[in-house]
C-alpha positions in Angstrom: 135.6 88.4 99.6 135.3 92.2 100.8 133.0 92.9 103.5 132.0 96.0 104.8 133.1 97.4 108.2 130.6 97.5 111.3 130.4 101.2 111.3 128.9 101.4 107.6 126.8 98.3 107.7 125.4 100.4 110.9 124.7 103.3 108.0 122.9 101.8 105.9 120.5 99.6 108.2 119.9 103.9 110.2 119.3 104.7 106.2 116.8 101.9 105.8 114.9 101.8 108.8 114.7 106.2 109.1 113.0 106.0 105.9 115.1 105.8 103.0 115.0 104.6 99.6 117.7 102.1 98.6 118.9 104.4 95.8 119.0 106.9 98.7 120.7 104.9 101.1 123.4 103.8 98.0 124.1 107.8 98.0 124.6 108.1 101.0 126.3 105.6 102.1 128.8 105.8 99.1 127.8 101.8 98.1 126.6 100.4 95.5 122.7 99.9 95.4 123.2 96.0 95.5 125.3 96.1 98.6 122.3 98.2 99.9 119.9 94.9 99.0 122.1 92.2 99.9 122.5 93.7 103.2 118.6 94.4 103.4 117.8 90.7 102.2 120.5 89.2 104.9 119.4 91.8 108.4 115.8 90.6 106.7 116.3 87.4 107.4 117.8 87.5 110.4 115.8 90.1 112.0 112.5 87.6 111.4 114.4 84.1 112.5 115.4 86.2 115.6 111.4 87.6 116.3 110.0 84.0 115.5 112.2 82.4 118.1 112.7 85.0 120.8 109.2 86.5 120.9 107.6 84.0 122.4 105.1 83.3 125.6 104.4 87.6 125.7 102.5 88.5 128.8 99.6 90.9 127.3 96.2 91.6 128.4 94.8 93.8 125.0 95.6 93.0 121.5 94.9 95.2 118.9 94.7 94.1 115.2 95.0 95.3 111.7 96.1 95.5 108.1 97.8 97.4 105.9 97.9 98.0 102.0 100.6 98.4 99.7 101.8 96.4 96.5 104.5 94.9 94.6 105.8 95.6 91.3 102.4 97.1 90.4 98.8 98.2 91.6 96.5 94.7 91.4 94.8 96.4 88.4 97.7 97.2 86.7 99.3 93.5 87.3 97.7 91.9 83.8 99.4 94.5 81.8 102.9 94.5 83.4 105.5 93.8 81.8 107.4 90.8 83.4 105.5 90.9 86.3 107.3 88.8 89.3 105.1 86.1 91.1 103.5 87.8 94.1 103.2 91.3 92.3 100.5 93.5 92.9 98.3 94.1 96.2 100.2 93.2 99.3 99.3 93.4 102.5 100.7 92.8 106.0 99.3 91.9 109.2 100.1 93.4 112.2 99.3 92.2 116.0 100.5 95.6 119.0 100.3 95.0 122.7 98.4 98.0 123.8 100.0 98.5 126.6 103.7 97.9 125.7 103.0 99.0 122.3 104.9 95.4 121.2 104.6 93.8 117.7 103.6 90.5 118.7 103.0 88.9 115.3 104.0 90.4 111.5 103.3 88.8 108.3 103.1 89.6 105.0 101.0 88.4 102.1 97.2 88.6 100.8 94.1 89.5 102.3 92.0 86.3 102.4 90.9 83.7 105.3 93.8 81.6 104.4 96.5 84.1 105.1 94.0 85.3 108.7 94.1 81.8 110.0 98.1 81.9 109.7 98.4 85.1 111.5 95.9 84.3 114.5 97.8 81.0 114.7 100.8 82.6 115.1 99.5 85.2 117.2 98.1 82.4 119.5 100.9 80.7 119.7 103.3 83.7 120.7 100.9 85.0 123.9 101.5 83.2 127.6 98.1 84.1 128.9 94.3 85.2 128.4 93.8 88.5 126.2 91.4 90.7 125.2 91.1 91.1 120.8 90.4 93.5 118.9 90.2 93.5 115.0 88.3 95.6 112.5 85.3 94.4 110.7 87.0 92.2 108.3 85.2 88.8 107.9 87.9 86.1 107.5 89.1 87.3 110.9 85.9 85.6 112.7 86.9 82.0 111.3 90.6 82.3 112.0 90.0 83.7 115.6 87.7 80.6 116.5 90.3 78.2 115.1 92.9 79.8 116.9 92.0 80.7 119.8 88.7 78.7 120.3 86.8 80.2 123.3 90.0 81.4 124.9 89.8 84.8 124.0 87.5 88.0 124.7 86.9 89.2 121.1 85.6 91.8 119.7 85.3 94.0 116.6 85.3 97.6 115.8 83.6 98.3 112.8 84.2 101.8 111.0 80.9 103.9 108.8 81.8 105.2 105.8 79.9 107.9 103.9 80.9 109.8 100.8 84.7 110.4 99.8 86.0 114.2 101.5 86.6 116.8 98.8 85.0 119.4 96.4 82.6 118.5 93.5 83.5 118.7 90.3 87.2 117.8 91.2 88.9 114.5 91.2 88.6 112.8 94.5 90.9 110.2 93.4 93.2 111.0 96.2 90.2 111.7 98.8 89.5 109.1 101.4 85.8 108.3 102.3 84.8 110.0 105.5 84.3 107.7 108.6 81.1 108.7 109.9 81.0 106.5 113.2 82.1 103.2 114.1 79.9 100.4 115.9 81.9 97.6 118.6 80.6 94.1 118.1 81.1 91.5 121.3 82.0 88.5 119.1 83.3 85.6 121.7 83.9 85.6 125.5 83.4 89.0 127.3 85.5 91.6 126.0 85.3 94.7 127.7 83.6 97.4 125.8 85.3 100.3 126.8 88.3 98.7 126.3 88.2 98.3 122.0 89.6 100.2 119.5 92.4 99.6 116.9 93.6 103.4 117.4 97.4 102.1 118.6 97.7 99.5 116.1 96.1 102.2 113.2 99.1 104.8 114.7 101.2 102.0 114.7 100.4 102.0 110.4 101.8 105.2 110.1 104.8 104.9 112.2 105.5 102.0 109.3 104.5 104.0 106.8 107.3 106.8 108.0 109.9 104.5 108.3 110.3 102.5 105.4 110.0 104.0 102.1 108.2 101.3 100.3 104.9 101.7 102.3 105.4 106.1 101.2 102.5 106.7 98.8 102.9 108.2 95.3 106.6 107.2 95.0 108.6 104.9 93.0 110.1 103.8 96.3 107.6 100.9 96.0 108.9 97.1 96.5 109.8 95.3 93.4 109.8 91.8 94.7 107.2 90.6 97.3 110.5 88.8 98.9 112.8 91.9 99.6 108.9 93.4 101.1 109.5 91.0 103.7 112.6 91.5 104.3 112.1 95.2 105.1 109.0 94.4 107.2 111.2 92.0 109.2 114.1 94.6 110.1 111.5 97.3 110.4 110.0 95.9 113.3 113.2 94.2 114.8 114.1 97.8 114.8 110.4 99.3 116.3 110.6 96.1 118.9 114.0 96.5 120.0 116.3 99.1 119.3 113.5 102.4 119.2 112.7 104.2 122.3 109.2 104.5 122.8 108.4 108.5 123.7 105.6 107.5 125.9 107.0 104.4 127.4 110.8 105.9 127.3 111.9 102.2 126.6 111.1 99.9 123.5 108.3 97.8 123.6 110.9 94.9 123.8 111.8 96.4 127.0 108.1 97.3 128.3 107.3 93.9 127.3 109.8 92.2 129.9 111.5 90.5 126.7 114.9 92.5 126.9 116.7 94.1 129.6 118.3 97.0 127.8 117.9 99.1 124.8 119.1 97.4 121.1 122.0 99.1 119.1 121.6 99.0 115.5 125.0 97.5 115.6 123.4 94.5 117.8 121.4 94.0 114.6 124.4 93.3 112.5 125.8 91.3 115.1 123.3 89.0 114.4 124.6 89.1 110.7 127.7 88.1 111.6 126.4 85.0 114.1 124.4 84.0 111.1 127.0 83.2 108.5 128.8 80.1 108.1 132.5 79.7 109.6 134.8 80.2 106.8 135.5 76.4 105.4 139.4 75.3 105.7 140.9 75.1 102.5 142.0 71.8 101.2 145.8 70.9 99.5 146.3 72.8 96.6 146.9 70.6 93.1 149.4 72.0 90.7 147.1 72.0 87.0 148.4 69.8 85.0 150.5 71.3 81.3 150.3 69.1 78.3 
């Protein structure tokens, strides 16, 4: 079987994770686009076996929440009239858990909106912290259950919960494309004794739009968007293998991997298909070869 050389496997993961379409990335990288998504689906999985069992027992003292919108295939609304429509198509969103202070993605995942898909990410999030920490999520109600069963008093929580008024923008014109205007936000001590001055979800919201640049299927008003809820996933996972390990901070002047004591040097995206290469099997030996038979 051909297999690509380091140096362009190297290409195309830069391509990916600097923003670039796969059709892009096929361009430019003179491949074909499904070498482009094997490649994405196999550094995918990789890239998330290697954060759930390496980023583990992280020293942090303030966690910021949040999630972010995007969808599959289609918009939600649009999902009943779709042609073909994939399981999983339509309104996809993916959790996100950032260290403040090292700027670390602690805990990723990728799904729905509702309590069942909160109490899997505060569980994970639990489970990946070695100490005490202060929380911080927006006002979105299934977080209050899944932080209690998570954590259970061992946490200082709070929430931050934005005012909206009217959507921005002229009248008489379509404001389809207008966000509503936050007019204030209001901090809510939910469980221990968070300090006040102390919540926000400003890194974790910057942290939105650092995804939003790097990975074209988050780029609005596109056809970049993802066409299967599995290959999403896959591009979350090597998005922030990338952001955690092998991207140098401009603040810290490390990676967060670094800043978070989990590494001691700075990743190489060819340290990312390294771990390709670890990951597939040892060639099998072949066994005596049998002359067909001729009638």
């Amino acid at each position: 079987m051909n297999k690509l050389d380091t140096k362009t496997r190297s290409l195309i993961i830069r391509l990916l994770v600097e923003g670039n379409s796969i059709r892009a990335t096929s361009r430019i990288a003179d491949v074909s686009k499904n070498t482009v998504n094997k490649l994405l689906i196999d550094v995918g999985k990789v890239c998330h076996s290697y954060h759930d069992g390496n980023v583990r027992d992280v020293k942090a003292s303030v966690i910021q929440c949040d999630e972010i919108w995007s969808f599959t295939y289609a918009k939600q609304k649009n999902v009943a009239a779709a042609k073909a429509a994939p399981d999983g198509a339509g309104d996809t969103w993916t959790w996100t858990a950032l260290d403040s202070d090292s700027k670390l993605i602690v805990s990723y995942m990728v799904g729905g909106r509702d309590s069942e898909y909160a109490i899997g990410f505060m569980d994970d999030l639990c489970s990946r912290l070695a100490n005490r920490v202060q929380l911080t999520t927006d006002g979105h109600k299934a977080y209050l259950e899944a932080v209690e069963g998570a954590f259970g008093g061992d946490v200082d929580y709070a929430q931050l919960i934005k005012l909206y008024g009217e959507p921005t923008g002229q009248k008489g014109h379509e404001r389809k494309y207008f966000p509503s205007e936050c007019t204030g936000t209001k901090k809510r001590a939910v469980e221990g004794r968070p300090d006040m001055a102390k919540v926000s979800t400003s890194h974790v919201e910057r942290q939105n739009l650092t995804m939003r640049m790097h990975m074209r299927r988050f780029t609005r008003l596109t056809n970049g968007f993802s066409k299967k809820v599995e290959n999403h996933a896959y591009a979350v996972a090597l998005h922030f293998m990338y952001y955690n390990f092998c991207r140098q901070h401009q603040t810290l002047c490390v990676s967060p991997a670094m800043a978070a004591g989990l590494t001691d040097r700075l990743w190489d995206i060819a340290d990312l298909v390294a771990l390709v290469d670890a990951a597939e099997p040892a060639p099998k030996k072949r066994g005596p070869y049998k002359k067909r038979a001729v009638n």
